[in-house]
N, C-alpha and C positions, 0 to 999 in steps of 0.2 A: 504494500500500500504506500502510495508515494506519499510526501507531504502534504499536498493540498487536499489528497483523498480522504486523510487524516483530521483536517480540520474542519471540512465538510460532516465528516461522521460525529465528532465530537460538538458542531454546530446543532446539529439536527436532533443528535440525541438530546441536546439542552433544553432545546426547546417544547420536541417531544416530552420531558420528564422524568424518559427510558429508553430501553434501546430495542430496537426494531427485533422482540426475538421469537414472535407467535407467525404462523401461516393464517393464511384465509381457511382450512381445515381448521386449525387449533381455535379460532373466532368460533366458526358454528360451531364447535362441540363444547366448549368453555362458557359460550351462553345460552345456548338454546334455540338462539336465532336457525331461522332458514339458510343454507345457502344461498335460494334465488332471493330471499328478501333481504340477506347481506352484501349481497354483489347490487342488488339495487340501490343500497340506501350509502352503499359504498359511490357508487360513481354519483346520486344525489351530492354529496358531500363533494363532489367534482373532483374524487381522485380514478384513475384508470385500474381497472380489478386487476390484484397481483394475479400473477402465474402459482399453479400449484408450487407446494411444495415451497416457496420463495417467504421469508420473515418477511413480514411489510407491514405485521401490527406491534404495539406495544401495549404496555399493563395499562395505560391509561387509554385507550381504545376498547380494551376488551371492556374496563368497567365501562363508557357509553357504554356499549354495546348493550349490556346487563339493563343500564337505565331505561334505554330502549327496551330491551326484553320485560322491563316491569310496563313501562308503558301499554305496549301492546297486551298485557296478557290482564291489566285492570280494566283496557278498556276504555279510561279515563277519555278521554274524545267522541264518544259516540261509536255508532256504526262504520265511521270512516277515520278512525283511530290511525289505521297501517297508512292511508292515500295522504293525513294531514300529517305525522309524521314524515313520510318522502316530502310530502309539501316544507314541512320546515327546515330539514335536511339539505335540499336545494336555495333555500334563502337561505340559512347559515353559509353554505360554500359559494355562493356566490357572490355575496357580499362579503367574506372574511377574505376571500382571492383579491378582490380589487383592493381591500386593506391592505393588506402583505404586502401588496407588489405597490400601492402610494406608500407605507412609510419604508420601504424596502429603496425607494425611488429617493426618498427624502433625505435618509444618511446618507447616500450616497452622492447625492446633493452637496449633503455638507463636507465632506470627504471625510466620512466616517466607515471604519470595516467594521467587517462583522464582530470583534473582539468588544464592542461598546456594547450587546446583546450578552450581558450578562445575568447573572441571578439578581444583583441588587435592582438593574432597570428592570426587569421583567418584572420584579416585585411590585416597582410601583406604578408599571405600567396596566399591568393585568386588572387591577382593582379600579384604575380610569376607563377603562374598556369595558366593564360592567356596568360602570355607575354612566357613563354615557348612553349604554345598551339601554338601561330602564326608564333614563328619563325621555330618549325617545318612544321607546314601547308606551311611557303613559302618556306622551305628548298625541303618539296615533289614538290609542283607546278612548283618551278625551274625544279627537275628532271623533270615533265611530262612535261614542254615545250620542254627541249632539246632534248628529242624523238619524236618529232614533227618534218612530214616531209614536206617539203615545202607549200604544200597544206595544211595543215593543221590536217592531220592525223594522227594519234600517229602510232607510228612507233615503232615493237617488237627490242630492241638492245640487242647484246649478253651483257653479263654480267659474273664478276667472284665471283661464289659462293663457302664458305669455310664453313666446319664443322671444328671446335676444339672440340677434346672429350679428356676427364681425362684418364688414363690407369688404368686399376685397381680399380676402381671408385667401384663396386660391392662388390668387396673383402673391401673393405677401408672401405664402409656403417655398415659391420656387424664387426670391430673392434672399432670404433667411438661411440660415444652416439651423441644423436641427437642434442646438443648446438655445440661440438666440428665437425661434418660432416655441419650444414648451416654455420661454423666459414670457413671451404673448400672451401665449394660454393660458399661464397659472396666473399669469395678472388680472386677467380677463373674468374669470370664474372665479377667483379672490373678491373682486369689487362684487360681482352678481351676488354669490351666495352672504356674504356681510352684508348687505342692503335685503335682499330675501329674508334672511335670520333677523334684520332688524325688525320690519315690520311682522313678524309670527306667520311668514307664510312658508310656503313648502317647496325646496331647490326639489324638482324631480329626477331630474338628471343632467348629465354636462355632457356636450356631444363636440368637446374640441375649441370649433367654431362659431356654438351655439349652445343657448342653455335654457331648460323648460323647467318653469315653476306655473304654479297655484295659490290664489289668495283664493278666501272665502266671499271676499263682497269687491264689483265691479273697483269701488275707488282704490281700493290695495291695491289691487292689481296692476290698477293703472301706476298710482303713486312708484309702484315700484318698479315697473317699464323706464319712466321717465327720469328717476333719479339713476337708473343702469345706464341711462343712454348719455344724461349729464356725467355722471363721475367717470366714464369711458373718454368722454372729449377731454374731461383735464386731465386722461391717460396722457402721456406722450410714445410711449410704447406700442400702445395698441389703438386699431383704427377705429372709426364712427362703429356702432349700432344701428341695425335695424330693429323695430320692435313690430311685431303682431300679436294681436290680443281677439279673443273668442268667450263669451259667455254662453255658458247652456252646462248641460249633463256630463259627465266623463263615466269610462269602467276604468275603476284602481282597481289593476292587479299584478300582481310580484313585485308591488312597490313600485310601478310606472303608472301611467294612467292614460286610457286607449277611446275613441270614438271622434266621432263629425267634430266636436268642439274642439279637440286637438288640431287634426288635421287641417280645420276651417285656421287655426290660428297661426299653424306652421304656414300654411300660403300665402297669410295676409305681408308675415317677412317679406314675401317678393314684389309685393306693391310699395311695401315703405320704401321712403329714400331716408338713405343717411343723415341719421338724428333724430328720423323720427318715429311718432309710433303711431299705426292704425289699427283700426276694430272694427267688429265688425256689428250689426244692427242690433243684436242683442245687449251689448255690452253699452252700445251710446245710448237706447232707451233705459238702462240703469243708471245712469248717470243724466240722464235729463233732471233739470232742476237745481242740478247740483252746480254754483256759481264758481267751484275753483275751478273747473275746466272747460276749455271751447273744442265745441264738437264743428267742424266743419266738413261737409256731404262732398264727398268725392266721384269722379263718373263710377256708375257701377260695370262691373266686365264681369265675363265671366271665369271660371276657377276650377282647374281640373278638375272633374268627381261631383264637385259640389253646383252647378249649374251657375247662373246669374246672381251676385253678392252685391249689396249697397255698403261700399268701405268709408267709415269714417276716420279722417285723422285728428287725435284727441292730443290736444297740449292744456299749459298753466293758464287760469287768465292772465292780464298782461293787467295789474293794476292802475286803477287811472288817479 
């Protein structure tokens, strides 16, 4: 084993807790689990199923596993106990993967090796990574109760969804090298998501060039369009914003959120011009009345998919 294969093994065991000495055989018989529902909940967890024969679990694996095994076998979920576990199993791995590989990104950033991945940071890192975990779990469960209808129903609420996308983001890739274009991006989705986080609405995700969140009521949403596309100009790094905005229904799911109100607002991006932001009929009849903003009626065209749109473009008043 050369050197570096050495410190690889001593890395991974650290982190693991132990050292890789069980099969995918010794898993199912040590807890009870299935093969087929441990090769399932194994790639859930978005690792690739070892080969027979091959160590590839540890003591801390097999007990999941057991956790698991009590789970399924109380019950505790309902009828579909085994489908919401794989369901959970897949949002654990796929979100813990994008982590790994951002703060894995980030020391390295700072020209940090793996030797700063020690016991004492792991100590106090581990216990931030819970307590983050829960306070967003209660931040979601607040949302899902307040869409709760008296009966007990969840209830679909409109919602105001917003693309910001870069201008020029294409042309800019193929002048930049690739340290000075992610120096863009992380500036870029630095301001969105701190302006997002300010007013208590929801980054959905980050797509590079563009970034999609959710506020609960029309003027959020706007407010937060427009101070993304302001704090972007006094970027000097990174270029203008476009904003498109969409009011109406969504489906959240796997922690994205899918339907006509997305898509209507992703497109409305291609009518903005740089700086600004448009909406689309729904979202300006919510905000009729309301004196901080000028709603100005733009020609309507039509928009892939979605037939003929009347787009408005909404900005500040201009005090007199």
């Amino acid at each position: 084993m050369s050197g570096r294969e050495r410190e690889v093994r001593e890395l991974e065991e650290l982190l693991l807790g132990g050292e890789l000495r069980f099969t995918r055989q010794d898993a199912v018989r040590e807890t009870g689990l299935s093969a087929e529902f441990t090769e399932r909940l194994w790639r859930s967890f978005g690792f690739a199923s070892p080969g027979d024969g091959v160590p590839a679990f540890t003591e801390g694996d097999l007990s999941a596993l057991r956790r698991i095994k009590g789970l399924l076998d109380r019950g505790s979920l309902g009828d579909r106990t085994e489908e919401l576990v794989l369901g959970q199993a897949r949002a654990f791995g796929q979100t813990m993967a994008r982590l790994a590989e951002w703060q894995s990104g980030l020391l390295r950033g700072a020209g940090l090796d793996s030797s700063v991945l020690n016991e004492q940071f792991l100590g106090h890192l581990e216990p931030l990574l819970l307590h983050a975990w829960r306070r967003q779990l209660a931040a979601a469960g607040a949302r899902a109760m307040a869409s709760m209808s008296e009966d007990g129903e969840l209830a679909s609420r409109p919602v105001a969804v917003g693309f910001a996308d870069m201008v020029s983001f294409t042309a800019m890739s193929k002048e930049l090298n690739e340290f000075e274009l992610g120096r863009v991006v992380e500036r870029f989705e630095t301001t969105a998501a701190d302006i997002v986080a300010a007013y208590g609405a929801r980054l959905i995700k980050t797509l590079g060039d563009e970034v999609l969140y959710a506020a609960d009521s029309a003027a959020t949403g706007v407010q937060i369009g427009i101070d993304i596309s302001e704090a972007v100009q006094r970027e000097t790094e990174v270029p203008d914003v476009r904003v498109g905005m969409a009011f109406g229904p969504v489906l959240p799911l796997m922690g994205d959120i899918f339907g006509t109100t997305v898509n209507l607002a992703s497109r409305l991006t291609s009518i903005a011009r740089p700086g600004t932001l448009v909406a689309d009929e729904g979202l300006a009849k919510e905000l009729q009345g309301d004196s901080s903003y000028e709603l100005v009626r733009i020609v309507r065209r039509p928009v892939r998919g979605l037939g003929i749109i009347q787009p408005y473009v909404v900005r500040r008043s201009t005090p007199r």
